[in-house]
N, C-alpha and C positions, 0 to 999 in steps of 0.2 A: 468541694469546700475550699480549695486553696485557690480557685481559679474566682469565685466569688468574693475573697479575701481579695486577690490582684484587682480586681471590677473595682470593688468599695475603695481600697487605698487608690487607684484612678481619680475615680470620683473625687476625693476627698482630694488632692491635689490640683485637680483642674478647677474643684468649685473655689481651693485658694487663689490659683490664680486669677480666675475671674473675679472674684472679690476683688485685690489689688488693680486689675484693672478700673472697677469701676469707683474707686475711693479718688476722693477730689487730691489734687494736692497745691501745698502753698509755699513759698520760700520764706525760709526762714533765716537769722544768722543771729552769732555771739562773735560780739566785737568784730573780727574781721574773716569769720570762719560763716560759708552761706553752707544751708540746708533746705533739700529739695524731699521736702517734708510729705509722704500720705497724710491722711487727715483720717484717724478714726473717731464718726460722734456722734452714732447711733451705737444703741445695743451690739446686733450683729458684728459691725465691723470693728469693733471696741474687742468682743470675744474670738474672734479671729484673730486679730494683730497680724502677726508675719509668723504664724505656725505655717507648716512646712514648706516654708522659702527655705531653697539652698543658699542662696548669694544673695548679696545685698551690697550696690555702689557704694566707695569708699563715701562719698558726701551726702548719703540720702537716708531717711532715717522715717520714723512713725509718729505723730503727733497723735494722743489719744486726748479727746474730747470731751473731760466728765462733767454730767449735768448739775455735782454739788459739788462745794470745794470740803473735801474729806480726807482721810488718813488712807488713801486708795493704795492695795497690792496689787503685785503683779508674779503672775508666773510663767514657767516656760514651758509647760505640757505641748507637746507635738511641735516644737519650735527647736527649729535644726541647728540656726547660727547661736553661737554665741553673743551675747548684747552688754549694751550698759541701759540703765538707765535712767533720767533726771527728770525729779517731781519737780513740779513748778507750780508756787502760786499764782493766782489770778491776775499779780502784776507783771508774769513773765520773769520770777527769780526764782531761780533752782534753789531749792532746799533743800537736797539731797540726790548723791549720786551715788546706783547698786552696779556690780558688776552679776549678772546671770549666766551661768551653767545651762547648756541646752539639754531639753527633754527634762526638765527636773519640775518638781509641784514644790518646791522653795518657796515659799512666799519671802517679796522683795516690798518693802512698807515707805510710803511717804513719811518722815519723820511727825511734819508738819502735817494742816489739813493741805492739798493742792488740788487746784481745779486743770493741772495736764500732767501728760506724762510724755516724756520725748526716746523713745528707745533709737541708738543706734549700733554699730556694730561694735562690738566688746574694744575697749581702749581707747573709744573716739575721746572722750571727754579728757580723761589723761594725758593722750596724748598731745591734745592740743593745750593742755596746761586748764582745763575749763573747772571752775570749782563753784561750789554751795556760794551762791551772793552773785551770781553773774548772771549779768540779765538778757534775757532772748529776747530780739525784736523783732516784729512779723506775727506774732502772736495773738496781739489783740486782732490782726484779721480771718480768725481762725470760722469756722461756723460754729453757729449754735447748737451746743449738744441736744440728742433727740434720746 
């Protein structure tokens, strides 16, 4: 039983990282802060996100790619790092910034309807002073959600 349990949780971490590996990515930046952005904008890679990533580069983060522009959550089940995260509308302005608790089924809500979602590692947006109304450019090259 326990050694089928070590197999599965395996599994389940090698199929994340193969996922990340095979997710497009694009740079992105706010004002003068760059972001070397995954790209999630299919189903699958949308429901993956960065569940059990231990580490995540100080400048690299997850661009999720929703097919409508909606009042989209987000949670952290099987997600190890700490995050923030900023919904953005379709023009690329954040409407709101959550900070996420790892391992938790929290739901984190776009205020607004938004057509992305940008998570990085817990404090980026604070820290760099980055607030609701600041616009991300790079974004209209994103792919088309599937």
């Amino acid at each position: 039983m326990i050694r089928s349990m070590f197999v599965a949780g395996a599994f389940l971490l090698a199929a994340g990282a193969s996922l990340a590996q095979s997710m497009p990515r694009m740079d992105l930046s706010i004002g003068m802060f760059r972001i070397d952005a995954e790209v999630a904008a299919d189903n699958p890679s949308r429901m993956q996100g960065l569940m059990y990533r231990k580490t995540m580069p100080p400048a690299a983060g997850m661009l999720f790619v929703f097919p409508a522009d909606q009042r989209h959550c987000m949670w952290m089940k099987n997600t190890l790092l700490p995050l923030s995260v900023a919904f953005i509308d379709a023009k690329g302005v954040i409407i709101n910034i959550e900070e996420m608790a790892p391992q938790t089924e929290d739901s984190h809500c776009a205020l607004d309807p938004a057509r992305y979602a940008l998570e990085m590692n817990a404090g980026w947006f604070k820290s760099k002073n980055i607030k609701p109304g600041a616009k991300i450019t790079g974004i209209e090259r994103a792919p088309a959600p599937q």
